[in-house]
N, C-alpha and C positions, 0 to 999 in steps of 0.2 A: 504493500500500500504506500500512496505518496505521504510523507511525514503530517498532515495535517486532518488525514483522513476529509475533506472536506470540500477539496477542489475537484472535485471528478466529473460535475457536468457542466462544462464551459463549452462556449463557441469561441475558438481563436480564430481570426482572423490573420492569414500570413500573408506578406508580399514578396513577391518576387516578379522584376522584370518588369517593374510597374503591373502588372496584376496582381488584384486580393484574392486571396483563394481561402472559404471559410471551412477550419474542421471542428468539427464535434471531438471534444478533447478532456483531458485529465492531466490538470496543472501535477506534478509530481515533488517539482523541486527548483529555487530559483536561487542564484545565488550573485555576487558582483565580483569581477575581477579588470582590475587594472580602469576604473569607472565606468565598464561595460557588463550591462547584467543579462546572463545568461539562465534559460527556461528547460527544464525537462519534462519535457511533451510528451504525453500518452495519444496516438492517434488514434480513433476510435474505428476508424476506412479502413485503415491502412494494419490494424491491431499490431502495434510497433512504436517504440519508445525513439522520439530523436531529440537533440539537444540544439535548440536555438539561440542564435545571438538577439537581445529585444529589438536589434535594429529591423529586423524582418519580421516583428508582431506590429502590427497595425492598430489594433487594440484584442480585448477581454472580455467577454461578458460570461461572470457569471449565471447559467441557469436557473440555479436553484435559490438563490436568493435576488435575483432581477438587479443584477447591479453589473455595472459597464464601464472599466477601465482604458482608460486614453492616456495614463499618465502611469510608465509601470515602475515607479517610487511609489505611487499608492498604493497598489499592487501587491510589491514587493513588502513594501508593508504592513498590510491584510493579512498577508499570508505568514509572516514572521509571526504575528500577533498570533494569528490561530494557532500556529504550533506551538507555543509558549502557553496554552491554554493547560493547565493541568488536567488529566479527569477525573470527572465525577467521582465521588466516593461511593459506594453503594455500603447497604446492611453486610451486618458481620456471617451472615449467613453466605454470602460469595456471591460469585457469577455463576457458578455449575449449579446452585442450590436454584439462583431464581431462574436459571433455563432452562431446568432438567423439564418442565411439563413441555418444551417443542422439541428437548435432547432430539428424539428419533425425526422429528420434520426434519430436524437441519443436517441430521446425518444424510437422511436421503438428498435432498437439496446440493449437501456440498460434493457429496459422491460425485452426481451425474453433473456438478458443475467441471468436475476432475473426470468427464468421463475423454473427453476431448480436451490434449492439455496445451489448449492456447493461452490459459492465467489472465485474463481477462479482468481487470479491475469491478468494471462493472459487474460482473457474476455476483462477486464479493458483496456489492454493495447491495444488492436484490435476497441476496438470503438476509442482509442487516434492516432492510427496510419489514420483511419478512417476521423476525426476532420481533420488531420493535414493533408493529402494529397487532401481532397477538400476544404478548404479555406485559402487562402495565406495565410492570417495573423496569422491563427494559427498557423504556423509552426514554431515565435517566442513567444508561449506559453508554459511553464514548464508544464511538465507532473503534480506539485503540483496543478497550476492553473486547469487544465483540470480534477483535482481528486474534486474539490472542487465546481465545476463548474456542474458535475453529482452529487454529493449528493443532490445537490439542487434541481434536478428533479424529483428522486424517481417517476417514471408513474406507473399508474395503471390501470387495463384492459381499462376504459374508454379512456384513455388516449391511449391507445396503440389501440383501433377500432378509435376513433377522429382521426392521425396521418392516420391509412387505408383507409378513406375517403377523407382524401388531399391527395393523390398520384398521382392522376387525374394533378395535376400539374408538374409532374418531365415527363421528356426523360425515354422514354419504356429505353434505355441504364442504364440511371440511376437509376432506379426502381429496374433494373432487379440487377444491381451493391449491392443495398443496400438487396435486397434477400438472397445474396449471401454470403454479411456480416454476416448477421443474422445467416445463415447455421453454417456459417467457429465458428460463436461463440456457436453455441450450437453442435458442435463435437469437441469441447477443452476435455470433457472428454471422448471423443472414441464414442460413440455413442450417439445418439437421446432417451431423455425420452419420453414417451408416453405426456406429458405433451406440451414438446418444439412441439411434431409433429404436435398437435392439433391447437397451435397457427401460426406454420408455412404454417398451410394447410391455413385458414383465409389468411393470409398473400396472398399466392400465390391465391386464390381465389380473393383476391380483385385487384391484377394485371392484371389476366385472364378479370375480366368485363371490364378494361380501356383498353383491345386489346395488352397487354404485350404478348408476346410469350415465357413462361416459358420451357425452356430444362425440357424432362421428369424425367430427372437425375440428377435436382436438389439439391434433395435430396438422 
């Protein structure tokens, strides 16, 4: 992840040659040398990290929070500021205590995000919006906690049919919710590998035997 966990959905604007050419991007890392400040660019097209000189950003817009950099002192700024953010403390009870009720969503989730290993930021970010909109209390957990929180899962095929065999336990709604997940994360790079399809067919098979009613257009 880029150190601020927080810049991942920008539109950069670059120039070259006198043409602007806008990408969908993920700020990663900015720093200054010799009074020239230098960007570590996630391309989101191109799924490939390159390192730009600011003379060739045109400007910034933040997505997520509607804010549009012309000036990248303020920028660089922002951005310093957010990494220096400490996070949140949470109950003494931990981070494994208050996520164990989605533990098995995110094990599935993270799997088939690993099932194709392009390491896609955004993947990441989709199982944390995921965490955070079905369990209150994750919603005061830093995306650091939540990065640190999945490397200590790493599942593996077993792990990822073990998780298909407890589903028997969620609402057809909720079942059908976390499918869905899984989809939206393995079209982060435009289409389905042969790989992700195979494990997604599994998937929807094992919702089928609990009486889930999977839309044929799921996929």
């Amino acid at each position: 992840m880029y150190p601020t966990d927080k810049f991942y959905n920008m539109q950069v604007n670059l120039v070259k040659n006198g043409r602007v050419y806008p990408e969908k991007a993920a700020i990663r890392n900015i720093w200054q040398k010799d009074r020239n400040f230098f960007l570590d660019i996630y391309i989101y097209r191109l799924q490939k990290a390159f390192v730009f000189d600011a003379a060739f950003v045109r400007d910034i817009s933040d997505m997520s929070r509607g804010i549009s950099y012309k000036d990248i002192n303020k920028f660089a700024a922002d951005f310093a500021a957010a990494a220096a953010v400490e996070p949140v403390q949470v109950s003494k009870t931990g981070t494994a205590d208050i996520l164990s009720p989605v533990k098995d969503d995110v094990i599935l989730l993270l799997f088939m995000s690993k099932v194709w290993n392009d390491k896609n930021p955004i993947k990441q970010k989709i199982i944390f919006d995921y965490i955070q909109s079905s369990v209150a209390a994750a919603k005061n957990l830093s995306e650091r906690y939540l990065s640190r929180y999945l490397a200590g899962l790493q599942p593996a095929d077993d792990d990822f049919y073990n998780t298909l065999n407890r589903l028997k336990s969620k609402k057809p709604s909720q079942a059908l919710r976390l499918l869905q997940e899984a989809v939206k994360i393995c079209l982060v790079g435009g289409y389905l590998h042969y790989n992700e399809r195979m494990y997604l067919a599994d998937f929807i098979q094992a919702l089928r035997q609990e009486g889930v009613e999977v839309p044929p257009d799921v996929i």
